[in-house]
C-alpha positions as CSV (number, residue, x, y, z in Angstrom):
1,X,147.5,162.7,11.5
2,X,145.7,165.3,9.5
3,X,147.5,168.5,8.4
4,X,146.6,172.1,9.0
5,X,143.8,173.8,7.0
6,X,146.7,175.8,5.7
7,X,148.7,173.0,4.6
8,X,145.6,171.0,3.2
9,X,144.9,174.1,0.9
10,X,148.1,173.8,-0.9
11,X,148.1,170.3,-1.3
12,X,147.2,168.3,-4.1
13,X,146.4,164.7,-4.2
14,X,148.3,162.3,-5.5
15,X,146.1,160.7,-7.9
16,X,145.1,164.0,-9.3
17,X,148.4,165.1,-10.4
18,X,149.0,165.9,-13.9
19,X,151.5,163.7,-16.2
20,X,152.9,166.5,-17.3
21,X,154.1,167.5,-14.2
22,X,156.1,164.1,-13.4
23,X,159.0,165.1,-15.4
24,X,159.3,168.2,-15.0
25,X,160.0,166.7,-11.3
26,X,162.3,164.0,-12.3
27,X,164.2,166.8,-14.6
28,X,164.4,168.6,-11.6
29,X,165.5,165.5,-9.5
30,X,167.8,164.8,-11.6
31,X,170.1,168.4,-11.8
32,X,170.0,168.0,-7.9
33,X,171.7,164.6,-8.5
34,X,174.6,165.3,-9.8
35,X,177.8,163.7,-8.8
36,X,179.7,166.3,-6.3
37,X,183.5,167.5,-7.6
38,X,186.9,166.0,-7.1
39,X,187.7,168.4,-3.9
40,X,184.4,167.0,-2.2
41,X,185.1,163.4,-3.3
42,X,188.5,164.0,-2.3
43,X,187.5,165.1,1.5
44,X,184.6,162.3,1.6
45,X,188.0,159.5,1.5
46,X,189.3,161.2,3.9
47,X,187.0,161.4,6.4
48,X,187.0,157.6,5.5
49,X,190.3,157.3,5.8
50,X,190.1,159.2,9.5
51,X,187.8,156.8,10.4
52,X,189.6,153.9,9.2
53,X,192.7,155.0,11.2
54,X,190.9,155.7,14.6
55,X,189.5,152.3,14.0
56,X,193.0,150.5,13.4
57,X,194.2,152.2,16.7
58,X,191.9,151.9,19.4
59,X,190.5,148.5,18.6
60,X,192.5,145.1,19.7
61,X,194.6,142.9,17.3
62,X,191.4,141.5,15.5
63,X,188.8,141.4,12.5
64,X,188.4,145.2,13.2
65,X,192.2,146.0,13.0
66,X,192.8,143.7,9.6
67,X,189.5,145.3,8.3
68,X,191.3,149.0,9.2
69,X,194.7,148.4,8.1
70,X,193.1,147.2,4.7
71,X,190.5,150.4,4.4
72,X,193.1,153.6,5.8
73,X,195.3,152.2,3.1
74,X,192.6,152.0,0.5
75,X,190.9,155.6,1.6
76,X,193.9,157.5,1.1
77,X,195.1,156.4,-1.8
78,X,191.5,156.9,-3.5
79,X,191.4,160.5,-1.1
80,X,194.9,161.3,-3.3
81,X,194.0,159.8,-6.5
82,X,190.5,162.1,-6.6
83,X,192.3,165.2,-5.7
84,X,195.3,165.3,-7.8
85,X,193.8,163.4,-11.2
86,X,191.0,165.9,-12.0
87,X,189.6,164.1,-15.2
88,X,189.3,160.3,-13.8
89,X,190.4,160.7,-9.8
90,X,186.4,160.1,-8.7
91,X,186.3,156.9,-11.1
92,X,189.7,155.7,-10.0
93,X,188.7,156.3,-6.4
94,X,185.8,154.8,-7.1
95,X,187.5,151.5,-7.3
96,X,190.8,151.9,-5.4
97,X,187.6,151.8,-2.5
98,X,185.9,148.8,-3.3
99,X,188.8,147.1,-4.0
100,X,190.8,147.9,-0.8
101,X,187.7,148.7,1.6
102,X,185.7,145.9,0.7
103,X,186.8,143.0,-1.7
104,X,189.9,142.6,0.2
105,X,189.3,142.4,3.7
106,X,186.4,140.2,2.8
107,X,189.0,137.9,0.7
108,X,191.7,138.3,3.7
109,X,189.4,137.8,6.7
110,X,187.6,134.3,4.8
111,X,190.5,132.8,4.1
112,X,193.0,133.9,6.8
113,X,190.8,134.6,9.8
114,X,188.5,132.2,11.8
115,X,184.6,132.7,11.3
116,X,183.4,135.8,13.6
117,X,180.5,135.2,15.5
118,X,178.1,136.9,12.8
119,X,179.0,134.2,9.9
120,X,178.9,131.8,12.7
121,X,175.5,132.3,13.9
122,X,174.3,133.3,10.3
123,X,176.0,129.5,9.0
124,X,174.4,127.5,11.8
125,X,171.2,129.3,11.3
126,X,171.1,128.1,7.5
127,X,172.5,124.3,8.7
128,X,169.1,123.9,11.0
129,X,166.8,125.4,8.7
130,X,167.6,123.0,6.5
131,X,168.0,119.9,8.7
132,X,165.0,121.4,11.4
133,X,163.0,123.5,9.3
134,X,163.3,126.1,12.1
135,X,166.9,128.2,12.2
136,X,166.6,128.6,16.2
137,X,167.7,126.2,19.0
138,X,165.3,124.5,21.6
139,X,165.5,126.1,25.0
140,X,166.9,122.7,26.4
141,X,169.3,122.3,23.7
142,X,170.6,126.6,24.6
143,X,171.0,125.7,27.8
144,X,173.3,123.1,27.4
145,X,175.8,124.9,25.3
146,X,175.3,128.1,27.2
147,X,176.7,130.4,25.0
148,X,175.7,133.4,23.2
149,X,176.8,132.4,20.2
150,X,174.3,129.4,20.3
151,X,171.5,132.8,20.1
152,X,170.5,133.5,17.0
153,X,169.0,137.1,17.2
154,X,168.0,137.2,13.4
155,X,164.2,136.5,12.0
156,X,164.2,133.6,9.2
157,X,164.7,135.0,6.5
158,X,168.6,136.2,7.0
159,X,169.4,132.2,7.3
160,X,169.4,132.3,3.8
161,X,172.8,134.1,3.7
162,X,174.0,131.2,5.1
163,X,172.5,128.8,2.6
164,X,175.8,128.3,0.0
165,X,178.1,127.2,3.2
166,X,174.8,124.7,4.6
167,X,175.1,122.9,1.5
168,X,179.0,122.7,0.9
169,X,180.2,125.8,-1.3
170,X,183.8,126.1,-0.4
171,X,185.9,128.9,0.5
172,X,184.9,132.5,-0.2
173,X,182.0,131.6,-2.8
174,X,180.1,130.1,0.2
175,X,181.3,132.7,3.3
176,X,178.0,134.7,3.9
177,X,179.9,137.9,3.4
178,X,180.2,137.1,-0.1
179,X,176.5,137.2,-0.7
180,X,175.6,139.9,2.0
181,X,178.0,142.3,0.1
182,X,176.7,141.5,-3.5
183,X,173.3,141.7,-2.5
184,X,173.8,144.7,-0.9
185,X,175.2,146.2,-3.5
186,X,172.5,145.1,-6.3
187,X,169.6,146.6,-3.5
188,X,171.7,149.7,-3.3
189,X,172.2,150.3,-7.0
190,X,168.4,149.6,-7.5
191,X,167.4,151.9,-5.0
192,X,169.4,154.9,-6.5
193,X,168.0,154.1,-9.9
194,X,164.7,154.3,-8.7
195,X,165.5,157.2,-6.2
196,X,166.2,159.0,-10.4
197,X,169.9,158.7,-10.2
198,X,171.4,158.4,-13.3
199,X,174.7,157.1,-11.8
200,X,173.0,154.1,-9.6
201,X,175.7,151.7,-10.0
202,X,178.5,154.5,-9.0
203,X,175.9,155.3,-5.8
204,X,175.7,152.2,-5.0
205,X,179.6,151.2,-5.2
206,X,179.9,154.3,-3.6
207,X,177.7,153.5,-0.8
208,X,179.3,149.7,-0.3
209,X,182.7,151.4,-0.2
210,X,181.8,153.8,2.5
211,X,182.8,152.8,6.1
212,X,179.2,152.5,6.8
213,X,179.0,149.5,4.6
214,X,182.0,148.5,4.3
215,X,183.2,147.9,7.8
216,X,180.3,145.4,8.4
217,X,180.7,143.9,5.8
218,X,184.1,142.6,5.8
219,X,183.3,141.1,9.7
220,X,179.7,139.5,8.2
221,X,177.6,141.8,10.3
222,X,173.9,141.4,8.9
223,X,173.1,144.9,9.0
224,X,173.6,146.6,5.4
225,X,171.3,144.1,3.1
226,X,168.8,145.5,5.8
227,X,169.3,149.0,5.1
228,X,169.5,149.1,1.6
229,X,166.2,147.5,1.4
230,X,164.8,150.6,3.7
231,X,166.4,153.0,1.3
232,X,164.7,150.7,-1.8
233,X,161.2,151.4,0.1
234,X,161.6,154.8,0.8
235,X,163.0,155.2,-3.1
236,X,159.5,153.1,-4.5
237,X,157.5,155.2,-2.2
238,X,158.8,158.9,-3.6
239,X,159.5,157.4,-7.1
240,X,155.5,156.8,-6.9
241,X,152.9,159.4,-8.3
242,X,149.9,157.3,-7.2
243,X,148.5,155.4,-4.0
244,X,148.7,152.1,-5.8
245,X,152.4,152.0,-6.2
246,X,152.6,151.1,-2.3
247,X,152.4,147.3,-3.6
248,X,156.1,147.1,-4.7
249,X,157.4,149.7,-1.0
250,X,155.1,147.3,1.0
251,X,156.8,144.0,0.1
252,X,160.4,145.5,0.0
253,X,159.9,146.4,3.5
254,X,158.1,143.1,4.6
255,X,161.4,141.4,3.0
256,X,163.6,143.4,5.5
257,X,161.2,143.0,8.5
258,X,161.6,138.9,7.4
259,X,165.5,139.2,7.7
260,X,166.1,141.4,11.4
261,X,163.7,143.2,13.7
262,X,165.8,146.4,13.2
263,X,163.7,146.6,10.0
264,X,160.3,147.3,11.8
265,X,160.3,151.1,13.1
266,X,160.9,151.8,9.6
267,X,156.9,150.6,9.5
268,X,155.4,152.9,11.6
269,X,157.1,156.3,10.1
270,X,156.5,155.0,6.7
271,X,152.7,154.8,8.0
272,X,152.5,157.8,8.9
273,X,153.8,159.5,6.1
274,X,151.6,158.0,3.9
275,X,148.8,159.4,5.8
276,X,149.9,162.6,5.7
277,X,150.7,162.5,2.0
278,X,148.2,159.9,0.4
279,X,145.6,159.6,2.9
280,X,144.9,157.1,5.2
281,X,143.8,154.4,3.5
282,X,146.8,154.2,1.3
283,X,148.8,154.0,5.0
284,X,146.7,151.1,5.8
285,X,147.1,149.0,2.7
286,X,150.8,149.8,2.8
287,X,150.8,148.0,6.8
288,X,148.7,145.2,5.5
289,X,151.0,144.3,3.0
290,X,154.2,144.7,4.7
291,X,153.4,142.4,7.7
292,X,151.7,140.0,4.9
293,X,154.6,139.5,3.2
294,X,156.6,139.2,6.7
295,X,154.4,136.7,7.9
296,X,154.3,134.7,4.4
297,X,157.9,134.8,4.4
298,X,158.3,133.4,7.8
299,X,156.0,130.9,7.6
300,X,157.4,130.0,3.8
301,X,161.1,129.7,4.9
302,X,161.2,128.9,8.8
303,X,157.8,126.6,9.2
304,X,158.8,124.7,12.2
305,X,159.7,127.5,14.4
306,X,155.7,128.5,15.2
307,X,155.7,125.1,16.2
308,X,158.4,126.1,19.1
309,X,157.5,129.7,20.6
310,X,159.3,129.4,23.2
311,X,162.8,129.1,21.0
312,X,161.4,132.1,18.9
313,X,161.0,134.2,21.8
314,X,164.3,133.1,23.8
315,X,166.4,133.8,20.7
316,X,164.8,136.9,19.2
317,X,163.4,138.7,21.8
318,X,165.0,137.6,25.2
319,X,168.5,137.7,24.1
320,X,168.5,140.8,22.3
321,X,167.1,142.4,25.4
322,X,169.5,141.4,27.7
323,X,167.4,139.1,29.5
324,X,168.2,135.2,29.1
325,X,171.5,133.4,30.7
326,X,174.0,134.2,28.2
327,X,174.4,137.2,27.8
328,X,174.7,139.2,24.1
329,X,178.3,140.3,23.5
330,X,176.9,143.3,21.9
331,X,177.6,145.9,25.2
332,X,179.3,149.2,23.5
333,X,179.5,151.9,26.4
334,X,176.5,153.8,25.2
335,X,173.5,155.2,28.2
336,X,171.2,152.1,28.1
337,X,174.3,149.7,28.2
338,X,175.9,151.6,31.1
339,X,172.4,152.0,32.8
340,X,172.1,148.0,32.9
341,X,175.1,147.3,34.2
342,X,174.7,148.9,37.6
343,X,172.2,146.2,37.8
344,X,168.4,145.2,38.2
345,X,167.1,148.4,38.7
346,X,169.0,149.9,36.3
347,X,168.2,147.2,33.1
348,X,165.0,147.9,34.6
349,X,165.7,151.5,34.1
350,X,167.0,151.5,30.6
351,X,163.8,149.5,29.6
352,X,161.7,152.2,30.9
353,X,163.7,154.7,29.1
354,X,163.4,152.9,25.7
355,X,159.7,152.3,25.8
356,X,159.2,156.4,26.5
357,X,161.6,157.4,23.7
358,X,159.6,154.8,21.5
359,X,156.2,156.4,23.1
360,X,157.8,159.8,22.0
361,X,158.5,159.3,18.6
362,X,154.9,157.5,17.9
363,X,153.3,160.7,19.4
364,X,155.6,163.0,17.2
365,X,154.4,160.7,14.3
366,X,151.0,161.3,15.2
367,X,150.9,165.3,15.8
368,X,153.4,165.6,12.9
369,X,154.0,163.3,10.3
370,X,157.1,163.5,8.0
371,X,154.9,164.7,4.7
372,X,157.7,163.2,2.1
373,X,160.6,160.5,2.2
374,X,163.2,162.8,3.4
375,X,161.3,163.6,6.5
376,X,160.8,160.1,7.2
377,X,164.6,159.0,6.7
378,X,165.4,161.7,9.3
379,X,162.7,161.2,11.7
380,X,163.4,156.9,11.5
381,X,167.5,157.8,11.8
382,X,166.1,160.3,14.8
383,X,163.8,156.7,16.0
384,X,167.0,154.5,16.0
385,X,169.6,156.3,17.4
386,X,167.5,156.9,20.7
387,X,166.5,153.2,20.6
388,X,170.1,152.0,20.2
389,X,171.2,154.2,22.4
390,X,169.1,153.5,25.0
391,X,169.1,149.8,24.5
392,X,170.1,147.4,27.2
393,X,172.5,145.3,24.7
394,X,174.0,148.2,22.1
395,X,176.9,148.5,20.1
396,X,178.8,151.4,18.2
397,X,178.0,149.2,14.7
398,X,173.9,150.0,15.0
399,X,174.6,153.9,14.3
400,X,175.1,152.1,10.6
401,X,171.3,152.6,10.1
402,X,170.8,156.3,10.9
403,X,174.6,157.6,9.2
404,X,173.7,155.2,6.3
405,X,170.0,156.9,5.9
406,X,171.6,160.5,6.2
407,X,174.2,159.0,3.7
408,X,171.4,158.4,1.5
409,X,169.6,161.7,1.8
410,X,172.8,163.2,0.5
411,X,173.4,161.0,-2.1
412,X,170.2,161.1,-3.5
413,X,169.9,165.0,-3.4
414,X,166.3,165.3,-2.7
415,X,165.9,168.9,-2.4
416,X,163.9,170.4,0.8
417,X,160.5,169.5,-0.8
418,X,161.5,165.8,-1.0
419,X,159.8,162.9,-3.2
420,X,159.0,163.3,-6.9
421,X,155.2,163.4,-5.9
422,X,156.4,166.3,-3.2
423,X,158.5,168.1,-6.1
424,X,155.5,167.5,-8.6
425,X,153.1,169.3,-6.3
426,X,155.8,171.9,-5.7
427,X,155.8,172.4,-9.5
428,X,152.0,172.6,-10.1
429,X,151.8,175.1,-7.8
430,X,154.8,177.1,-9.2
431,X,153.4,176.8,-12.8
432,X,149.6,177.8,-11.5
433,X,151.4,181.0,-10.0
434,X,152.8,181.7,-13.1
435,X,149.7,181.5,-15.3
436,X,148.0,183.5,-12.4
437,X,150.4,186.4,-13.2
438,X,150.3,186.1,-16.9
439,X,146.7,185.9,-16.9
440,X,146.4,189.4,-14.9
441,X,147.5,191.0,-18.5
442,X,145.5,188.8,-20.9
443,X,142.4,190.6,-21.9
444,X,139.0,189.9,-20.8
């Protein structure tokens, strides 16, 4: 992973960067950062509230509809509100969003709706953690109920979502979605205040309210506590000015790589652009301290389930891929899906496509590295879209992860030279170019 001579000529390390340069960058972070005008506001709720509608149209009379009907209604009134009331509209948007895109339908759906199969799975993972000390079934005791809702595809650590219903909360105060959304929203809102927003909490309300968010959400899928913790690691990481600060990153990724496996190609391109920013040794300590905390954390909350391999492997690895009895219901029309259904040879097929694609990106991580945190958000949202799309057992819901980090890139308004240690380099360099000029008509 080592840059060109060139590039190695311009760069300074991390360590050796002057104070005096940090906020400069963060001043400079921080005029990039600013909140967008009603007219762009105004057009972000409606593309929501597009979305929203397609979504109440094509899908069946279900969670997704009541989840639609709720959000088109909620979208356009906040897409009319910001575009007519100039002074307040993004404000009032703001929470005419939450309130109709998120608190509702959650409100609605836990009270009016049966349990979907996400809060189902994610509740009886938190009842046999606690009875078990192991959140998966025995192979024996899967095959006798046969059904894929008896999988649970998740790693330990999202069982504890299900923790308030496991020991009796009623109602919505113990429905996972509760606690999905308001963690969520608390990793968000940290991650934009690190990322040098000075309007986290509006970012991250912003960011729950989108459809992105919003729509998972209000159905209990387990997907956006994973992502914000991404965007928390990728914020730590160009927040920091020296090596060490990969302590903090490191275990906010190992928390997300405890929860769902869709957390762990986030590892590898966070790797490598280490290496190509702080050297290779910061990469290393960064690996070694994510899968540490992983590891602790699945041997701290799920200790009885390395005592049964063979239920860790059917339900996290077997399932997902397609390959046990019951099948996963997760089969949106997308290439890999389409590929398996033809049948052996084609599952066989879409495998063989997924591990070149993931073959692909390692290599392209190898000959060149994102060098700052917006290259690595686009090359990891490049890494999952070809690995859900190519996946035997996909759905439409996974594209959450690579809209969500583009979503972030934009709302965090890192400019083309990326992190704060990327902008503080780019001002040392400007600043030595100016002193080069003046010093051409000092004396001497």
């Amino acid at each position: 992973m080592r840059a060109s001579p060139a590039a190695q000529a311009n760069v300074i390390p991390a360590e050796k960067l002057s104070p005096d340069l940090l906020p400069l960058a963060r001043a400079r972070l921080r005029r990039a950062a600013s909140w967008p005008g009603p007219p762009r506001v105004a057009g972000w709720y409606a593309a929501f509230a597009v979305y929203a509608g397609a979504v109440a149209v094509f899908s069946g009379p279900d969670e997704d509809r009541s989840w639609a009907v709720w959000a088109f209604a909620a979208y356009a009134v906040a897409a009319l509100v910001a575009a007519w009331w100039r002074s307040h509209g993004s404000g009032a948007g703001l929470v005419v969003s939450v309130g109709g895109a998120v608190m509702a339908p959650v409100a609605w759906l836990a009270t009016h709706a049966p349990p979907t199969p996400d809060v189902q799975v994610v509740s009886r993972s938190a009842v046999l953690l606690l009875r078990h000390g192991t959140p998966y079934l025995y192979p024996a005791q899967l095959g006798h109920l046969a059904g894929p809702l008896a999988y649970n595809p998740y790693l330990p650590v999202m069982s504890v979502f299900g923790l308030p219903r496991a020991l009796g909360v009623p109602g919505v105060a113990g429905d996972p979605r509760l606690w999905l959304g308001a963690v969520s929203l608390t990793l968000f809102a940290v991650a934009f205040g690190v990322a040098g927003r000075p309007d986290a909490l509006r970012c991250g309300l912003f960011a729950v309210a989108s459809p992105v968010v919003a729509f998972p959400l209000a159905l209990g899928v387990t997907d956006p506590p994973v992502l914000a913790l991404v965007c928390l690691a990728l914020a730590l990481l160009c927040r920091a000015a020296r090596t060490t600060a990969v302590w903090p990153a490191a275990i906010v990724l190992g928390v997300a790589c405890a929860m769902k496996a869709t957390a762990w190609p986030a590892l590898p391109v966070i790797t490598a652009m280490l290496a190509a920013r702080d050297g290779a040794r910061a990469a290393a300590r960064f690996t070694a301290a994510t899968a540490a905390t992983a590891a602790v954390l699945f041997v701290a909350v799920a200790p009885a389930a390395l005592g049964a391999p063979a239920a860790l492997i059917q339900n996290t690895v077997l399932f997902p891929l397609g390959l046990t009895r019951a099948q996963t219901p997760a089969a949106s029309p997308l290439p890999g899906h389409l590929l398996a259904t033809i049948g052996p040879g084609g599952h066989l097929a879409a495998v063989v496509l997924l591990i070149a694609a993931g073959l692909a990106v390692a290599v392209s991580l190898v000959l060149r590295p994102p060098p700052d945190g917006t290259a690595a958000a686009r090359r990891l949202a490049l890494g999952l879209t070809l690995m859900f799309g190519l996946s035997p057992a996909t759905r439409f819901g996974y594209f959450a992860y690579p809209i969500g980090l583009y979503g972030w890139i934009a709302l965090t308004a890192v400019t083309g030279t990326g992190d704060i240690v990327s902008v503080a380099r780019a001002c040392g360099r400007r600043l030595a170019g100016w002193r080069g000029r003046v010093a051409r008509y000092l004396p001497g």
